[in-house]
N, CA, C and O of each residue as an XYZ file, in Angstrom:
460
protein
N       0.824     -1.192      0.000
C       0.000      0.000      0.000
C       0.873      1.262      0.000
O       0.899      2.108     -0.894
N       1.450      1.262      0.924
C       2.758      2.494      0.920
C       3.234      2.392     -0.110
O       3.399      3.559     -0.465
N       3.596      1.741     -0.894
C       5.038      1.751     -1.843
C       4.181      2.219     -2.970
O       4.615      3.150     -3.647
N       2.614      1.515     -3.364
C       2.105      2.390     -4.469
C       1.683      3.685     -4.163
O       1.612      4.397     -5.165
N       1.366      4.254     -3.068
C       1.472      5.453     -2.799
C       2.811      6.770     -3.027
O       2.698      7.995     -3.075
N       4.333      5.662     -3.154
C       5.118      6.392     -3.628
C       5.011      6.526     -5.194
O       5.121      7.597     -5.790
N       4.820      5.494     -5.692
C       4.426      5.365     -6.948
C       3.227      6.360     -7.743
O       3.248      7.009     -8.788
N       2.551      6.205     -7.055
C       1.654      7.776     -7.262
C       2.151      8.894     -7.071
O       1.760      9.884     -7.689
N       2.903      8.921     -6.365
C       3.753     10.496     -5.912
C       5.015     10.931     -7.227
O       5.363     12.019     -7.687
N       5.460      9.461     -7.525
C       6.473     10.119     -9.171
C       5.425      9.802    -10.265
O       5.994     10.178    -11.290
N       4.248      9.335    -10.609
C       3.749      9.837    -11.388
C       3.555     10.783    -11.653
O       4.139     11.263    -12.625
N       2.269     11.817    -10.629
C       1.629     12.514    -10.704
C       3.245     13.607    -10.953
O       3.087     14.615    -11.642
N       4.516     13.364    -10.443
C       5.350     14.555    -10.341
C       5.568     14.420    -11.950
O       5.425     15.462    -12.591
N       5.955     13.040    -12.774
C       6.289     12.737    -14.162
C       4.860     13.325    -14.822
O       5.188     14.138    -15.686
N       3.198     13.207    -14.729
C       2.107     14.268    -15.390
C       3.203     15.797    -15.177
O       3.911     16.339    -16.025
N       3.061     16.039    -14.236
C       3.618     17.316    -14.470
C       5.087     18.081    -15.040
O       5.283     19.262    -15.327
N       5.842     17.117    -15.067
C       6.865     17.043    -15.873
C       6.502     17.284    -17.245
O       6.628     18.337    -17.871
N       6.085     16.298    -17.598
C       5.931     16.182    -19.092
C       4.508     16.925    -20.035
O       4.487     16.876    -21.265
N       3.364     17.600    -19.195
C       2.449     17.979    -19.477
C       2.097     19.212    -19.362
O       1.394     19.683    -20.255
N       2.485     20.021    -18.267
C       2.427     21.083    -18.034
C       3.036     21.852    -18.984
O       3.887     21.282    -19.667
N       2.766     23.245    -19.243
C       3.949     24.169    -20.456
C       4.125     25.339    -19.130
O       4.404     26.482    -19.492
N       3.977     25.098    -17.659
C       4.478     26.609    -16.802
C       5.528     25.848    -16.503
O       5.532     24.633    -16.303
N       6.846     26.956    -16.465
C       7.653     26.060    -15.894
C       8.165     26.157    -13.728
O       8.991     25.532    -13.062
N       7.442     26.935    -13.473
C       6.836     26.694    -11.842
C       6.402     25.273    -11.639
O       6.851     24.395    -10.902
N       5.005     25.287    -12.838
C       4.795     23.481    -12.297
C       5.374     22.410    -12.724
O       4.991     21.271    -12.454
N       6.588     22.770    -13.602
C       7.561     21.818    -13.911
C       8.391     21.747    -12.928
O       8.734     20.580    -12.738
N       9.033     22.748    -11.969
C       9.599     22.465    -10.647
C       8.903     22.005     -9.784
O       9.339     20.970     -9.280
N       7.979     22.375     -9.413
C       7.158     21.372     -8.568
C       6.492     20.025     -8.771
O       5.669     19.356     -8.145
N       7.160     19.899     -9.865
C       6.859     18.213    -10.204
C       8.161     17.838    -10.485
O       8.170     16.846    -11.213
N       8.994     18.142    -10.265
C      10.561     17.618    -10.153
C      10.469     17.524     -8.656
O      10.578     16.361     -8.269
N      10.270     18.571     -7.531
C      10.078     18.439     -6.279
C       9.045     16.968     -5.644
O       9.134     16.504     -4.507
N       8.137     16.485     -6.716
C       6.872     15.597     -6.280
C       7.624     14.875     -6.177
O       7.874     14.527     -5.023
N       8.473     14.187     -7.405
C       9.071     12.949     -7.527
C      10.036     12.993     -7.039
O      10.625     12.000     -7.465
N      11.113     13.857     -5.915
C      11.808     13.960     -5.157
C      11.425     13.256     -4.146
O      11.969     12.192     -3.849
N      10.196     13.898     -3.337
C      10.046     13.326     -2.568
C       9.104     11.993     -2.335
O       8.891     11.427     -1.262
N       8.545     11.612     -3.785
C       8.630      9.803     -3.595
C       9.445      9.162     -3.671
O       9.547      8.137     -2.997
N      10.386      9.598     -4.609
C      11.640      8.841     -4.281
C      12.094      8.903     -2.731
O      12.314      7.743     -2.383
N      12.269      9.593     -1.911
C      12.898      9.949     -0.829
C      11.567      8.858      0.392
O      11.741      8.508      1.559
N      10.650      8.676     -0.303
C      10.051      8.193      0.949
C       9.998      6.458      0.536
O       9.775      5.463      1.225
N      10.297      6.637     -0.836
C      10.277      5.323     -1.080
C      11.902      4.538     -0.540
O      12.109      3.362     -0.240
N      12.443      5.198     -0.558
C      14.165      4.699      0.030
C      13.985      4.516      1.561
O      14.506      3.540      2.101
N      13.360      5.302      2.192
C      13.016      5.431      3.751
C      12.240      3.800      3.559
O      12.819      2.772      3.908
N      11.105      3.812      3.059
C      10.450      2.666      3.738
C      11.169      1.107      2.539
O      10.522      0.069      2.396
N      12.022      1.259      2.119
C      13.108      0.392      1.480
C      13.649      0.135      2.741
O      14.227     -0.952      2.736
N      13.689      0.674      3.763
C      14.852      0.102      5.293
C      13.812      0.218      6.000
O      14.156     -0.054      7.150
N      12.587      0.500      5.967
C      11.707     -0.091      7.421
C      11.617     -1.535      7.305
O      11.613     -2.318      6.354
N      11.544     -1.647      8.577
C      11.343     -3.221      9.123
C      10.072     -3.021     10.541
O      10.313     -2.209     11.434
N       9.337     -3.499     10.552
C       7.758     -3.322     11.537
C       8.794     -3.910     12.650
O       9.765     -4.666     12.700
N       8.053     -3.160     13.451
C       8.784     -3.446     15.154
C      10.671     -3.539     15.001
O      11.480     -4.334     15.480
N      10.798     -2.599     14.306
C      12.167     -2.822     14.554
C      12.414     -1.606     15.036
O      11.623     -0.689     14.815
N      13.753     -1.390     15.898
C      14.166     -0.444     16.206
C      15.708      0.442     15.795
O      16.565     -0.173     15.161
N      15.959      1.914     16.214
C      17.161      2.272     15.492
C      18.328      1.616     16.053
O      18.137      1.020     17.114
N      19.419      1.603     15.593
C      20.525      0.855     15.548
C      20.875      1.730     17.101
O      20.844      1.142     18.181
N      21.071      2.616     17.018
C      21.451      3.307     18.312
C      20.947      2.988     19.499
O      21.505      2.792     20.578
N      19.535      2.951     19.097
C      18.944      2.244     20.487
C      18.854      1.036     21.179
O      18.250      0.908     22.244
N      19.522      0.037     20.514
C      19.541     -1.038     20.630
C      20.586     -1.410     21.547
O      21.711     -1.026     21.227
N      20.486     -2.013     22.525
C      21.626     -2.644     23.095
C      22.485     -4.347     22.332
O      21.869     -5.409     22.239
N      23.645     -4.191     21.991
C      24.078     -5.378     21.149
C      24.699     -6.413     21.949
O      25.930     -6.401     21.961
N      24.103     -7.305     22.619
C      23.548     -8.701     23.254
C      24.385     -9.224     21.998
O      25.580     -8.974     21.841
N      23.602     -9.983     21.123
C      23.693    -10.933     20.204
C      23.404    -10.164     19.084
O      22.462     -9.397     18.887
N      24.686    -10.586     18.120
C      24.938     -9.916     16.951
C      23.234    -10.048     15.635
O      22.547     -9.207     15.056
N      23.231    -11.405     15.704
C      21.905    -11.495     15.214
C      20.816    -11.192     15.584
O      20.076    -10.680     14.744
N      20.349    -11.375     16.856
C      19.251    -10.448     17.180
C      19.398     -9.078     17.052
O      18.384     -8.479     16.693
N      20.459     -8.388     17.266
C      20.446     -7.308     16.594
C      20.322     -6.694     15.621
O      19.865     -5.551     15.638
N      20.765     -7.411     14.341
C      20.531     -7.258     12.946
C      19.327     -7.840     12.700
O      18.951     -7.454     11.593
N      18.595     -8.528     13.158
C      16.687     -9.171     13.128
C      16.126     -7.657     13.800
O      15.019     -7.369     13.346
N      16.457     -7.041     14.399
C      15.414     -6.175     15.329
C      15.877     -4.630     15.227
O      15.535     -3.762     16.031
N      16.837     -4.404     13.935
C      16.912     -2.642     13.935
C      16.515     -2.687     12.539
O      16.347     -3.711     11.877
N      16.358     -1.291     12.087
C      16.317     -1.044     10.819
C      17.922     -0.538     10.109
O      18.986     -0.349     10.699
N      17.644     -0.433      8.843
C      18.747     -0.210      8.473
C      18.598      1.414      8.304
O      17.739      2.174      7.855
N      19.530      1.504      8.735
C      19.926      3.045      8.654
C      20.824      4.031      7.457
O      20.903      5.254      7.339
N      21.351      3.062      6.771
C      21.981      3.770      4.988
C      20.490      4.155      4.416
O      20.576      5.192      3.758
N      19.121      3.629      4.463
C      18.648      4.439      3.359
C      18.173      5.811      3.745
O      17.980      6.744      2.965
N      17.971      5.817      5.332
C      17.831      6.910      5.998
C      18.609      7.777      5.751
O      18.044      8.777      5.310
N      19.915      7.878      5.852
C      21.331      8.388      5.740
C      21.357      8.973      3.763
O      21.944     10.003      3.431
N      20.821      8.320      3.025
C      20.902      8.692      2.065
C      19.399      9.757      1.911
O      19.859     10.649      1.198
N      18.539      9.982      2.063
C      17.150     10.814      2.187
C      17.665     11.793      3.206
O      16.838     12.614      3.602
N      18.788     11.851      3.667
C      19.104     13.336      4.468
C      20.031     13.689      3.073
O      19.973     14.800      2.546
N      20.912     12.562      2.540
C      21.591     14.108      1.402
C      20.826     14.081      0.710
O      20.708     15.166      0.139
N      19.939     13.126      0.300
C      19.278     14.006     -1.037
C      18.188     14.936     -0.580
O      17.671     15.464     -1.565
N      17.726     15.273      0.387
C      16.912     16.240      1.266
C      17.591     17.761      0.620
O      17.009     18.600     -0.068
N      19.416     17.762      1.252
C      20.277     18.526      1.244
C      20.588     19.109     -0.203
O      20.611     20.307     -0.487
N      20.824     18.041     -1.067
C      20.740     17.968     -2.559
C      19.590     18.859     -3.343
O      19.704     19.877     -4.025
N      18.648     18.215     -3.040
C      17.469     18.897     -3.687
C      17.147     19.951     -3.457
O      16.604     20.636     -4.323
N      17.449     20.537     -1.863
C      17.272     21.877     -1.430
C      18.007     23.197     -2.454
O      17.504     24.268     -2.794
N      19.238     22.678     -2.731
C      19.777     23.426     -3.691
C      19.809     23.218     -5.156
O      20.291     23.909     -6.053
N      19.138     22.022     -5.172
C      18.824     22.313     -7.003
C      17.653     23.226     -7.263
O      17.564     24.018     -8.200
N      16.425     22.931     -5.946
C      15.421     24.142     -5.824
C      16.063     25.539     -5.675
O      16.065     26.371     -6.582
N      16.502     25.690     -4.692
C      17.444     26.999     -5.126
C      17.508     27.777     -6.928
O      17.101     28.716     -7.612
N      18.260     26.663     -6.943
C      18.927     26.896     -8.544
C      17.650     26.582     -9.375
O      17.984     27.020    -10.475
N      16.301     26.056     -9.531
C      15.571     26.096    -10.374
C      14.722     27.515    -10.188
O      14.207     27.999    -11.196
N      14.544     28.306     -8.669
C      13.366     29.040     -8.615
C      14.716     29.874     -9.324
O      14.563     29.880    -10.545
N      15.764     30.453     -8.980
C      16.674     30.880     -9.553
C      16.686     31.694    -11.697
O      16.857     32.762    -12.285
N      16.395     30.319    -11.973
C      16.472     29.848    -13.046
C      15.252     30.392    -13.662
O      15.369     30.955    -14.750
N      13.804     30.273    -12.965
C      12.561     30.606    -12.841
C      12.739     31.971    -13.333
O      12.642     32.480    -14.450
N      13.121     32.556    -11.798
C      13.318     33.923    -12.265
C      14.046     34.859    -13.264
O      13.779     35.983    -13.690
N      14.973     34.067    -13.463
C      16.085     35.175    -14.813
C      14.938     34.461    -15.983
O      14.851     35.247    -16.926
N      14.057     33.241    -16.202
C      13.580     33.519    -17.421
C      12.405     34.260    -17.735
O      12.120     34.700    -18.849
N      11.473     34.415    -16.270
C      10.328     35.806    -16.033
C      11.225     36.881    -16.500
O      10.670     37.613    -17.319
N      12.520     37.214    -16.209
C      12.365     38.508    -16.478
C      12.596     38.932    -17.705
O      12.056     39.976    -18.069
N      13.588     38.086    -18.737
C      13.975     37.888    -19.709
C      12.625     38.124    -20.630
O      12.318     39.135    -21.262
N      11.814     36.694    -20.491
C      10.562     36.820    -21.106
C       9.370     37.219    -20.733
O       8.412     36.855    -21.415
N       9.144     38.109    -19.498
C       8.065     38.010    -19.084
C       7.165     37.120    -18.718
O       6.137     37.555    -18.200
N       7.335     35.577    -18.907
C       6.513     34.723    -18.553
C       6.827     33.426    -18.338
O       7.938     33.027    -18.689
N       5.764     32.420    -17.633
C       6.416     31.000    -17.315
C       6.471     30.347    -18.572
O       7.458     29.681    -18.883
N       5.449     30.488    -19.355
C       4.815     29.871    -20.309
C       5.923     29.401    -21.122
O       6.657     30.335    -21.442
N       6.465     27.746    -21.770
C       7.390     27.496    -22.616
C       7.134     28.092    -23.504
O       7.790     29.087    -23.811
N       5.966     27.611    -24.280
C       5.254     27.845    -25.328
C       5.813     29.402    -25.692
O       6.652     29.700    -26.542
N       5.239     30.097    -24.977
C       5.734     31.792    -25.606
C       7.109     31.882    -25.581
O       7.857     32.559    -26.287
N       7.333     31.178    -24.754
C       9.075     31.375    -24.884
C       9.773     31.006    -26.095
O      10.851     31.387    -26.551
N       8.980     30.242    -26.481
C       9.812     29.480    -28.154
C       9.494     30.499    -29.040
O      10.264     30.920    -29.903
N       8.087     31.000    -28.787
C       7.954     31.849    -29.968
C       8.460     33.343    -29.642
O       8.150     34.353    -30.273
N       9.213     33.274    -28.645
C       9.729     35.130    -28.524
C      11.300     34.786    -28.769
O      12.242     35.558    -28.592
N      11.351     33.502    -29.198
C      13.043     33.038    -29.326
C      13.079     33.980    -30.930
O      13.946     34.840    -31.086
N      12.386     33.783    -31.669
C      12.379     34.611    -33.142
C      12.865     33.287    -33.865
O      13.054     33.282    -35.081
């Protein structure tokens, strides 16, 4: 159930990728599928009733590895958290020098004010 719920989350970001002509809602559908990807890697290392590695006291090597989660995919959804923060940066960025350039989001007019 979760996992097609991420799956809905890079669709709907890929509709807006590929369908939209603003390019605002082309960043925010690069942002959608960011963060299904990012939740889909998170629950790639859940394990039900398991706990974090830190909290665990290590008794027995195997019960320990039966009863934490893994913590790399976690560890990877903080850089790409970090990552994405600054490609957003650099897209509203990007956003803006082409409003001012062209006055508008719209691709479409943009091709045709290219001459």
């Amino acid at each position: 159930m979760l996992y097609s719920m991420c799956l809905i989350l890079i669709a709907v970001g890929l509709y807006a990728v590929f369908v939209k002509k603003n390019v605002v809602k082309i960043v925010l559908g690069l942002m959608v599928i960011e963060y299904g990807i990012n939740l889909l890697l998170v629950l790639a290392g859940y394990r039900a009733h398991g706990h974090a590695p830190i909290m665990q006291k290590a008794a027995a090597v195997a019960r320990f590895a039966s009863g934490s989660v893994d913590p790399l995919p976690q560890a990877l959804v903080i850089s790409s958290i970090i990552i994405g923060l600054g490609l957003l940066i650099l897209m509203v960025a990007i956003c803006i020098r082409l409003y001012e350039r062209y006055g508008t989001f719209d691709i479409t007019q943009m091709r045709r004010l290219k001459g």
